[in-house]
C-alpha positions, 0 to 999 in steps of 0.5 A: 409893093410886097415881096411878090410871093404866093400866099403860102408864106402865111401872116409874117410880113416879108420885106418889102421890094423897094425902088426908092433906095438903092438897096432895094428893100423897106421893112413893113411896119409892124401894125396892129391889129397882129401878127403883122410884122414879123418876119424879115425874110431871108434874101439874096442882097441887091449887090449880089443880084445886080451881079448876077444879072450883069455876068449872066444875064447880059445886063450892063445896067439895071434899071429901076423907076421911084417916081416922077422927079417933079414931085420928088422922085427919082424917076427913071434910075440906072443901077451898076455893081462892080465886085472885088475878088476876095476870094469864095467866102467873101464878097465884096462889092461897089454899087450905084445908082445914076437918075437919068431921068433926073439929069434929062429934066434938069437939062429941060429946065435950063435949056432956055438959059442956054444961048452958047455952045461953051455955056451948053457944055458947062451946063452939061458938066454941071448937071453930070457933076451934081450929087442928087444924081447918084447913089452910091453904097458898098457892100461886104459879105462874109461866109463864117461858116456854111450856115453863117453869114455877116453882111455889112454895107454902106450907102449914100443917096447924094439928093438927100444926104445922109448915110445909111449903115447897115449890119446882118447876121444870118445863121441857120440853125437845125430847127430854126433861122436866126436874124440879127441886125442892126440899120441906121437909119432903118427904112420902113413902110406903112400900110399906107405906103409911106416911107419912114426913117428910124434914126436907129432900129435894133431886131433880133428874129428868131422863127422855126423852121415850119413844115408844111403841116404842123406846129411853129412858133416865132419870135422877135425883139425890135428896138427903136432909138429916136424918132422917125421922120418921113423918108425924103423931108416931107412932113405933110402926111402926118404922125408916123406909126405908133410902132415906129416910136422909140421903145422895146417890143417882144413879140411871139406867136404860136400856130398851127398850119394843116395843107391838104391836096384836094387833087394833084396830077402825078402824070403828064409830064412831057420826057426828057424836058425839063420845067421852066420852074421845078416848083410850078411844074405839077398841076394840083388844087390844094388849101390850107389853113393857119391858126396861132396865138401872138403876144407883144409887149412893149416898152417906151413911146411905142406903147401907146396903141390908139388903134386897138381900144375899142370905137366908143362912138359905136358902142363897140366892146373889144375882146382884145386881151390888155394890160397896159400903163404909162409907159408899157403895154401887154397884148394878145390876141388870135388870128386865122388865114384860109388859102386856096390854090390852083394850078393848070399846066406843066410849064414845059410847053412854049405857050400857056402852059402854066395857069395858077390861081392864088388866094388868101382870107386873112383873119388877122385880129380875133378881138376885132372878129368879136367885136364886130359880130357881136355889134351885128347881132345886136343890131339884128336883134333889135331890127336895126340896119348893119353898122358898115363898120362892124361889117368891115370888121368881121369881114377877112382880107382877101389876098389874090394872086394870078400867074399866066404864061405868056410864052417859053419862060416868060409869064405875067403875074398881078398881086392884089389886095382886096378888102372892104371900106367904110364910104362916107359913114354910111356904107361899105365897098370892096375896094383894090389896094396894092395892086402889082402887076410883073412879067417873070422870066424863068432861069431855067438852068438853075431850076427854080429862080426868076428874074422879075420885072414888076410895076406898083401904081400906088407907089410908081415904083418900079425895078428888076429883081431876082428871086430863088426857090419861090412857089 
């Protein structure tokens, strides 16, 4: 369940939305093949977005879903936030999170053992006591300066133990973001959707601020203490990522963005009423395209790189670009992105007047390109059947997003990713992955925010966030 964000934000992985903690968010985990993983993506704290939503939007509870209790989730959540006034530049805050769901299923389980009011009572006050039930954090944010802000929080999830500390710098600099933090333990998420504690995780980020053509480069240094271990207890999934292992990493990227507007519809518009969303209020159909160059090193257990040696058994050789020894690896490589938009409507009519098309070809690994077209030309050199697998190599990953207003400033929006797999060694099918499916409502006095509702199958997660200046 990915930040649910056009394809325009390019390759840099944003943090994830995340029902399972009551902070709300989860670190990709950086993959290969690259760039993945890089951006941290700047957002509005989940304190301060359950505050808003209490003063403003009527909501005295928030609500959120991470599961079915019978298999190890929290169910059905309700979130609360009360803020301390300490004045504009600092805010402060108490959260937490009560599993309803939980307590209900619990109640179900004992009431078989219950035979007297007196015991009913008891069991209530014992349910209502237990510490699984809650989540509980705090919050601190200082506005240093208008460009510099320090975060720092606690949080404690009683069903698992545990506290989870966390602090951010954020600093915007002319030309650049900077992000400085440090979490213990980080929560990470992997491609398969796995959850991963990292007993300490230590980023510096550094990313220019990029126009809508030109040059832009980033940089990001990650250091991983410890070793991580599957977010709840449960072991039976595997190894973890072998980026999360405790090392050093340093990884930059250059690219190179060109948008260009195929048409765009200046007129139109209706007087005197302003758009649900300033940002979806002019119908165009653009594209654009990225192409960069990304170097990582690493240093420690997380240099080992299984995933990007080349596949022996099918003879394939890999153009990756390497260097590595027992303890320390060099990598480069190239990547590509194409992204096609489309857009009908103004967003300022009552009903259907926003209809928007997204998607994006992600070429994220040049080396795995090469390598695969060259085992094509190969076989079709010497008239043999494609290997599924060199098809699925040199085949793009497809990103596709769909927003429909359904009425006034409410629309609907899935997100869904698209991509080939090998079936049984033998073929090859397109197959649905992360798909999210959202109902956004449009804060139209603040020009361009929402509140979105969204809902990840793969996951079963679900929960209520905000969002501003999102296209």
């Amino acid at each position: 369940m990915k930040k649910l964000r056009w394809a325009m934000d390019g390759f840099w992985d944003l943090d994830m939305a995340t029902a399972m903690t009551i902070e709300g968010t989860a670190r990709a985990a950086p993959e290969d093949p690259l760039p993945l993983g890089l951006s941290r993506g700047a957002m509005l704290s989940r304190p301060k977005q359950l505050d808003f939503m209490h003063r403003f939007m009527s909501l005295c509870f928030v609500p959120s879903y991470a599961g079915d209790p019978l298999k190890g989730g929290d169910g059905f959540s309700l979130q609360r936030a009360i803020s301390l006034p300490f004045g504009e530049n600092w805010f402060a805050a108490l959260f937490g999170q009560f599993h309803l769901q939980k307590l209900i299923s619990s109640m179900k389980k004992n009431a078989s053992e219950i035979q007297q009011e007196s015991s009913w009572l008891k069991k209530i006050r014992g349910c209502v006591c237990d510490r699984s039930l809650y989540a509980l954090g705090v919050c601190s944010e200082f506005l240093v300066t208008p460009d510099l802000s320090v975060l720092l929080g606690l949080e404690t999830h009683g069903g698992r133990g545990g506290i989870q500390s966390k602090s951010i710098l954020h600093h915007r600099l002319p030309e650049h973001n900077l992000t400085v933090e440090a979490v213990s333990p980080g929560l990470f998420v992997d491609k398969n959707g796995n959850y991963w504690d990292v007993p300490l995780s230590l980023a510096i980020d550094l990313a220019s601020v990029a126009p809508n053509s030109g040059f832009s480069h980033h940089l990001c240094l990650q250091h991983n203490y410890g070793a991580p271990k599957q977010f709840g207890g449960d072991q039976s999934i595997g190894d973890p990522p072998a980026t999360l292992r405790p090392g050093f990493s340093v990884k930059s990227a250059f690219s190179f963005r060109k948008d260009a507007n195929i048409w765009r519809k200046e007129g139109g518009k209706l007087r005197m009423v302003q758009p649900f969303d300033v940002l979806l209020s002019e119908p165009h159909v653009s594209i654009s395209g990225v192409i960069g160059a990304v170097v990582n090193a690493c240093f420690g257990d997380n240099a080992e790189r299984p995933s990007a040696t080349a596949d022996q058994s099918l003879g394939f050789r890999n153009y990756i670009l390497r260097a590595e020894n027992s303890n320390s690896s060099l990598t480069a490589d190239f990547f590509g992105s194409a992204s096609f938009t489309a857009q009908y409507g103004n967003f300022q009519r009552l009903f259907f007047d926003l209809t928007r098309l997204n998607t994006r070809l992600d070429f994220p690994s040049s080396s795995m390109f090469l390598s695969g077209a060259a085992h094509l030309a190969q076989s079709v050199y010497n008239s043999l059947p494609p290997n599924p697998k060199a098809v699925c190599l040199v085949s793009p990953q497809a990103f596709v997003s769909f927003q429909q207003q359904i009425g006034g400033p409410f629309s609907f929006r899935i997100d869904s990713h698209i991509g080939l797999e090998v079936n049984n060694g033998e073929g090859y099918t397109a197959q649905v992955h992360d798909s999210v499916f959202a109902v956004e409502y449009a804060l139209k006095v603040l020009g361009s925010a929402k509140a979105v509702a969204w809902y990840s199958p793969k996951h079963r997660e679900a929960m209520v966030e905000l969002r501003f200046f999102e296209s």
